[in-house]
TISE-178207 format. One record per residue (C-alpha): residue in three letters; x, y negated, z negated; residue number from 1; chain. Coordinates in steps of 0.05 Angstrom, whole numbers. Each point is the difference from the previous one (the first is absolute). Layout:
# TISE-178207
> type|east|north|up|seq|mol
> ala|X|Y|Z|NUM|A;
...
***
This chain:
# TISE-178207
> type|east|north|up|seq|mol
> unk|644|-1522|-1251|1|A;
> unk|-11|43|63|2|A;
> unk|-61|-21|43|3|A;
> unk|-14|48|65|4|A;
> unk|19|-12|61|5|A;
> unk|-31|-57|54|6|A;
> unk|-30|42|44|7|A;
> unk|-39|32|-64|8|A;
> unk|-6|-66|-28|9|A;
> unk|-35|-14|75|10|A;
> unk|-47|67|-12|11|A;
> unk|-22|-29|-70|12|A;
> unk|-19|-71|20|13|A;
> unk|-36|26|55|14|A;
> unk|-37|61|-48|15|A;
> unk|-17|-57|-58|16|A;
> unk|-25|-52|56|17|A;
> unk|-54|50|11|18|A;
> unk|-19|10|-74|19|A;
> unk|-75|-5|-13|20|A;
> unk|-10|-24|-79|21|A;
> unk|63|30|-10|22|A;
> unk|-8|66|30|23|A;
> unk|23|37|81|24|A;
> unk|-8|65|16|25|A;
> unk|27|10|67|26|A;
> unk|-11|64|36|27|A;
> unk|20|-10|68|28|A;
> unk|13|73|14|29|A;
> unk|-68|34|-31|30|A;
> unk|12|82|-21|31|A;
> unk|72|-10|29|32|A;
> unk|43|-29|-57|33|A;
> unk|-26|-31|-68|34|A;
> unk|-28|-66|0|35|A;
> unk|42|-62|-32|36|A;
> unk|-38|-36|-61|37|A;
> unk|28|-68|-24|38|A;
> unk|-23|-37|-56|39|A;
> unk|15|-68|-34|40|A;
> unk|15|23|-75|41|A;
> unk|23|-30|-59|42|A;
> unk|39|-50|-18|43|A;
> unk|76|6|-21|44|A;
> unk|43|-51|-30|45|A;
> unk|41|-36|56|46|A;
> unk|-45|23|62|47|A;
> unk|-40|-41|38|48|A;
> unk|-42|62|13|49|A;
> unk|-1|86|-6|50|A;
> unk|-17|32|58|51|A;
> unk|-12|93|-16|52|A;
> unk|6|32|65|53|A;
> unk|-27|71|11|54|A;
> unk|-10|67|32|55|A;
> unk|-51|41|-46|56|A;
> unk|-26|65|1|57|A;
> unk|-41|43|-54|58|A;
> unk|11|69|-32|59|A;
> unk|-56|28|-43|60|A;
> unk|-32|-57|1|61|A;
> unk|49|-54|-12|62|A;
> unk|30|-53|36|63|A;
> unk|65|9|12|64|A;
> unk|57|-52|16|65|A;
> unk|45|29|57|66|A;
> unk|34|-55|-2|67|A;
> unk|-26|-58|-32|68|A;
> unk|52|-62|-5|69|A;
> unk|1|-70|-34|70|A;
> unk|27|-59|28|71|A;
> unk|7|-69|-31|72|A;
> unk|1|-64|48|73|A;
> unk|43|-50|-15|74|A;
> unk|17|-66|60|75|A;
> unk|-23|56|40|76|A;
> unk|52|57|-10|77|A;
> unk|-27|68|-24|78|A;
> unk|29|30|-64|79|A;
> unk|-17|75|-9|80|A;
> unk|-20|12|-70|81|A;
> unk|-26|68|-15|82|A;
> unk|-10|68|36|83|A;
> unk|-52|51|-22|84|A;
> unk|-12|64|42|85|A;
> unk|-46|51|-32|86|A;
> unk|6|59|29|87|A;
> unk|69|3|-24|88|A;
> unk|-4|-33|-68|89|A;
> unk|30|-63|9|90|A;
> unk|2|-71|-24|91|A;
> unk|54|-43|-2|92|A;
> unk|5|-80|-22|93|A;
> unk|51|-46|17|94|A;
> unk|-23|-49|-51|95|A;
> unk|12|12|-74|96|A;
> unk|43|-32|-54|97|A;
> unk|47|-12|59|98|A;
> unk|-10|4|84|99|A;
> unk|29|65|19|100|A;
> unk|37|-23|64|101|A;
> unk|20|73|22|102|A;
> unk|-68|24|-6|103|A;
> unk|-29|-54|46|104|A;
> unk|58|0|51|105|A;
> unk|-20|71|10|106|A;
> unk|-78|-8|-1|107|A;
> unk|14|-63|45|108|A;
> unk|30|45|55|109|A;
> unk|-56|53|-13|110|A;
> unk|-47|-50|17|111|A;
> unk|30|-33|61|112|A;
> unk|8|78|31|113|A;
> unk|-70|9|-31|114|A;
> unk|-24|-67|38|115|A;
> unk|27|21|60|116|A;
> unk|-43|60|5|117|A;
> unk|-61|-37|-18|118|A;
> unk|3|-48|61|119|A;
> unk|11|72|36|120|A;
> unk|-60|32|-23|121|A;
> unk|-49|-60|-2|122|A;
> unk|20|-33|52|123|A;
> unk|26|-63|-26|124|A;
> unk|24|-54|50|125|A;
> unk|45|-50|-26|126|A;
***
């Protein structure tokens, strides 16, 4: 499986050491760029945890993903697991009948450029 990268892995441990009941919204950077929302969600067979990590935004009314990712947490490595972006109409799993490795070697370099501008915008120290 492909797991992001350590410096991403670094941005999530920080983001989910500041969970409060299982929810973050950080938004470091008010009216400038979109706020980042993390929550604990469910569970999935062979994670210790799944983290969904978030930009949102709403159109007639709606919240809309843009994007929202999943991770699952296993001996602390990341695992990207789906990718939903609304605005453009779509959702893609890694999981099904079988782990579709090229799908999450591409979603896990998505997220570590993705991650990197996240730590830009908010302000992240690591």
């Amino acid at each position: 499986m492909y797991e992001i990268n350590k410096k991403s892995a670094a941005v999530m441990e920080k983001l989910i050491a500041e969970l409060d009941d299982g929810y973050l919204k950080l938004d470091n950077a008010p009216g400038t760029f979109m706020p980042v929302v993390v929550e604990q969600v469910s569970d999935v067979a062979d994670f210790e945890a799944v983290y969904s990590v978030g930009h949102y935004g709403e159109q007639n009314g709606d919240l809309m993903a843009d994007p929202e990712m999943t991770f699952g947490l296993k001996e602390w490595r990341f695992y990207p697991l789906s990718f939903r972006n609304n605005y453009v109409g779509v959702e893609q799993k890694v999981m099904g009948k079988e782990v579709n490795l090229p799908l999450q070697r591409r979603l896990a370099r998505f997220a570590d450029l993705w991650f990197s501008n996240i730590i830009k915008q908010q302000g992240i120290t690591l």
